[in-house]
matplotlib code that plots the C-alpha trace (Angstrom):
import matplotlib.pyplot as plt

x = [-19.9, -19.5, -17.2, -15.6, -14.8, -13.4, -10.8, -9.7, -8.9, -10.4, -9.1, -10.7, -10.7, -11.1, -11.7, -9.9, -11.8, -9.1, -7.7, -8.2, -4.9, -4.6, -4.7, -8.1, -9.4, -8.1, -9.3, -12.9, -13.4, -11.9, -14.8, -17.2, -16.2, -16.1, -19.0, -21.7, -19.9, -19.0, -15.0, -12.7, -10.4, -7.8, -9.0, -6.2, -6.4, -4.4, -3.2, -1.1, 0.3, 0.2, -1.9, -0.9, -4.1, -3.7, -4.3, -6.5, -7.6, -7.1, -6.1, -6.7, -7.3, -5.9, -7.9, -7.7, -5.0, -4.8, -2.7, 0.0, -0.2, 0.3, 4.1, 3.8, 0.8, 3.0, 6.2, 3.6, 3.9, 1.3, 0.0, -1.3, -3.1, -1.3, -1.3, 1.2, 2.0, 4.6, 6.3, 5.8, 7.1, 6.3, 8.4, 6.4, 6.4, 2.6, -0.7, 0.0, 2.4, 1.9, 3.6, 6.7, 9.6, 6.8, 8.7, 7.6, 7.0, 5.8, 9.1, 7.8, 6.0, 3.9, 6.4, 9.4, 6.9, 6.5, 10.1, 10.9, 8.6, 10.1, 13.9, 12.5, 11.5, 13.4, 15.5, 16.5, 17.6, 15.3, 15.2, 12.1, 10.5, 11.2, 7.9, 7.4, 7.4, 10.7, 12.4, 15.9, 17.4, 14.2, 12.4, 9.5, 11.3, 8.0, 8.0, 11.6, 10.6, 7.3, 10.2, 11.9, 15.0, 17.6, 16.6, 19.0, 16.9, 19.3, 18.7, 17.3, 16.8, 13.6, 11.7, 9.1, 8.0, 5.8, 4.8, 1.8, -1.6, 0.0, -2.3, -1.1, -3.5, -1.1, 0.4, -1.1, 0.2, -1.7, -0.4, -0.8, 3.2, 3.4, 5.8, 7.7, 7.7, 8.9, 8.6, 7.6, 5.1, 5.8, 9.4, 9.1, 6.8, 9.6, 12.0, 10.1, 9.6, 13.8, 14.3, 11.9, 14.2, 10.6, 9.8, 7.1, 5.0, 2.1, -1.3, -3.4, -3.0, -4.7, -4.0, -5.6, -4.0, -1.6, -0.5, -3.4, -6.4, -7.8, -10.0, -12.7, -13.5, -12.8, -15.3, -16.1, -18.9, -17.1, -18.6, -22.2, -24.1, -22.9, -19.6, -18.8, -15.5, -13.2, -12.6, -10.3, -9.6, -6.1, -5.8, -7.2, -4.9, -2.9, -0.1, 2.5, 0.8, -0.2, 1.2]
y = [15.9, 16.1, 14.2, 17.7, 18.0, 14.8, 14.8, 18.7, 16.5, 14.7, 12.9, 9.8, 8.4, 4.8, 2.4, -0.9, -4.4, -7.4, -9.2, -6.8, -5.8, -1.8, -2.5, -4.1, -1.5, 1.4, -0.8, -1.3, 3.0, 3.5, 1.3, 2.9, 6.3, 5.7, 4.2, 6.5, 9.5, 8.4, 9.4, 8.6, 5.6, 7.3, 9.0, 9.0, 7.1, 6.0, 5.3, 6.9, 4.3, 0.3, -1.8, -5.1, -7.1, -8.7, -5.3, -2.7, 0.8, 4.0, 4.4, 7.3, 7.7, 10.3, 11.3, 13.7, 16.1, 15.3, 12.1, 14.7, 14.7, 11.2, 11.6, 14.2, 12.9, 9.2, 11.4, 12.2, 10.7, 7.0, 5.7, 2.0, 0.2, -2.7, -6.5, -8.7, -12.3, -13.3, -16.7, -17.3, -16.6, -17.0, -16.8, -13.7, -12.0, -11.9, -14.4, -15.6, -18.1, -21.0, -20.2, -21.8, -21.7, -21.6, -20.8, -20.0, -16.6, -17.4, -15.3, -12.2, -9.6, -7.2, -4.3, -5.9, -5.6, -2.4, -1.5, -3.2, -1.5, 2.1, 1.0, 1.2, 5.0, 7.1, 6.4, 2.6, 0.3, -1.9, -5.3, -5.2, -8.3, -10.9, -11.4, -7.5, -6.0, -4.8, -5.3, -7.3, -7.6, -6.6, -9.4, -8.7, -10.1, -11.8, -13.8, -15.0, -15.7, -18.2, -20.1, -20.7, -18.8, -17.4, -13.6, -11.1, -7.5, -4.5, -2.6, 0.6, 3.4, 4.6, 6.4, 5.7, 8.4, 7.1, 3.9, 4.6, 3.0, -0.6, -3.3, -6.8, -10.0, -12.7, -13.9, -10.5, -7.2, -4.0, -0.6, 2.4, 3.4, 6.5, 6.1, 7.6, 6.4, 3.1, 1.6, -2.5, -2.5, -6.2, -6.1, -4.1, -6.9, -9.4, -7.0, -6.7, -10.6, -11.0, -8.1, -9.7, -13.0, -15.3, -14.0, -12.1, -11.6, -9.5, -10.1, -7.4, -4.6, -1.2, 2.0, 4.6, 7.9, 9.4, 13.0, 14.8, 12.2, 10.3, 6.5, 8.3, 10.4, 7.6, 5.0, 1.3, 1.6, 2.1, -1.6, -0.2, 2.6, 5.4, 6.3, 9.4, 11.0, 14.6, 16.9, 19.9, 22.5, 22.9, 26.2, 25.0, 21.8, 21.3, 19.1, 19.5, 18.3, 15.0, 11.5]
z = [-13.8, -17.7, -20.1, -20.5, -16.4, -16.5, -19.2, -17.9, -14.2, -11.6, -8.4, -7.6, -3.7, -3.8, -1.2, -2.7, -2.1, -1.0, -3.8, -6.0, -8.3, -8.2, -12.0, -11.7, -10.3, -12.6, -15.4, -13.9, -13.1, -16.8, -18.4, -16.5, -17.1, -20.6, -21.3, -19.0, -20.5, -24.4, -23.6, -26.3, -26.2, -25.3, -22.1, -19.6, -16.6, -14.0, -10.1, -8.0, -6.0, -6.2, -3.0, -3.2, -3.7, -0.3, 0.8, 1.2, 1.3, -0.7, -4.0, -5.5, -9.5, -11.7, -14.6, -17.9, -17.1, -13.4, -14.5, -14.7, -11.0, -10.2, -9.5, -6.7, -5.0, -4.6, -3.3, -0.1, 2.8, 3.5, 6.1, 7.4, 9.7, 9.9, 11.5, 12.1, 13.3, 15.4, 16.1, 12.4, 8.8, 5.1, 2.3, 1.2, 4.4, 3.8, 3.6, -0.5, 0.9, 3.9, 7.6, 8.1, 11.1, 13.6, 17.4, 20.8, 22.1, 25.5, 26.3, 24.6, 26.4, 25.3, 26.6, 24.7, 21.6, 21.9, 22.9, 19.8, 17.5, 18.7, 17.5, 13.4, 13.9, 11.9, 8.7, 8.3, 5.8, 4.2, 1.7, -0.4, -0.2, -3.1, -4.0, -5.5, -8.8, -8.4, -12.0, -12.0, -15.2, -16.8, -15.1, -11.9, -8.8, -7.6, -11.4, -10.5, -7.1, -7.8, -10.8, -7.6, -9.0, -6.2, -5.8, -4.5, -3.1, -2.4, 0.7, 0.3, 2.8, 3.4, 6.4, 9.4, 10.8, 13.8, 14.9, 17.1, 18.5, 19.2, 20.2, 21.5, 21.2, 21.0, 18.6, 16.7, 16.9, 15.2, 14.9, 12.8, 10.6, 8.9, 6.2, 3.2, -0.4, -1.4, 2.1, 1.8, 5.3, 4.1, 5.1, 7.9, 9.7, 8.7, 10.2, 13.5, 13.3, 13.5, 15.9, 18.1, 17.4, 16.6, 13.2, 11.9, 8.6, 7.7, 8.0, 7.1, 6.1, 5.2, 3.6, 5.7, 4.0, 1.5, 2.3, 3.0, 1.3, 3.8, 3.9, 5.5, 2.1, 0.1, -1.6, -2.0, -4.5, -8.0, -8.8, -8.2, -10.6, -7.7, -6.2, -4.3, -5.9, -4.8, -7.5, -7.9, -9.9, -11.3, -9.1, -6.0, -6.5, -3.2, -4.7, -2.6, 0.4, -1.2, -1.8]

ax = plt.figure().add_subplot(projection="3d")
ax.plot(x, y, z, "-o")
ax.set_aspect("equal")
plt.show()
């Protein structure tokens, strides 16, 4: 690879470590870059689509004239491996903040689970979750949120496509989503959580494919001297069947 191939486009596959920001990780990959191949300070870099750093998984990195791409390849469908808790909540509907409204769930079988689960298949309405960088009134929600100001989400609509490979291990529950754009897997394991009627929040959860990239080509070793990356050519670039 030459500084040449890279500012004409490359795809990145990246295997992000937990608590990394997405940001972090752009930032690390664009030092690199630039300093083993002398690009110029303004060599264009960037992600197409935000893991929360609770999370991880894939992210894939535009670079050079691929950045161009980064709009169509986050219209693609994603998909998660994804835990939750039940019987508990948090204010963030993740791990960052403590468990609170702990109930019993001795009444909940693992067959009302997964009846449950089925009934968010399709289109539904969803809150994003009020710790996100959502922007109200030019402010991100999740800064309003940790001042302990009154936050207000508006529904949105988005899509799950299949809820599939369900595993119970009380009080956990696992399962793989397929989703569209702009869906919070954050909200939808609070949603569970009050359909179920005990609450819910998320646990883990990991990015396992946007359209057609997949974890299994992706790396972990962008902190070390080698990482493994997919390139394209702008003609053999499959756009439309990414995310």
């Amino acid at each position: 690879m030459t500084a040449e191939e890279l500012q004409s486009g490359q795809i990145f596959l990246l295997d992000k470590p937990l608590d990394w920001t997405s940001f972090q990780a752009v930032n690390k990959m664009k030092y690199k870059l630039k300093r083993e191949f002398k690009l110029p300070k303004k060599f264009k870099i960037g992600h197409a689509g935000t893991l929360d750093p609770r999370a991880t998984g894939l992210l894939i990195v535009c670079c050079g004239k691929f950045t161009k791409k980064i709009p169509e390849i986050q219209d693609a469908p994603k998909e998660y491996w994804t835990e939750i808790k039940i019987g508990v909540q948090t204010e963030s509907y993740d791990t960052e903040k403590p468990e609170i409204l702990h109930q019993d769930i001795s009444h909940i079988s693992e067959d009302f689970i997964k009846e449950t689960l089925t009934k968010f298949i399709g289109e539904i309405e969803q809150k994003p979750p009020v710790f996100s960088a959502i922007k109200i009134d030019g402010e991100r929600a999740y800064n309003l949120a940790r001042a302990g100001e009154e936050v207000e989400m508006k529904s949105r609509k988005t899509t799950i496509f299949y809820i599939e490979d369900i595993k119970v291990n009380f009080p956990h529950v696992s399962f793989m989503v397929g989703c569209s754009k702009g869906t919070y897997i954050r909200s939808l394991a609070h949603d569970i959580g009050q359909e179920l009627g005990v609450g819910a929040y998320l646990t883990q959860l990991r990015r396992t494919k946007i359209g057609d990239y997949r974890i299994e080509d992706a790396t972990d070793q962008f902190l070390d001297n080698d990482f493994r990356f997919e390139s394209f050519k702008n003609e053999d670039y499959a756009g439309e069947n990414t995310h």
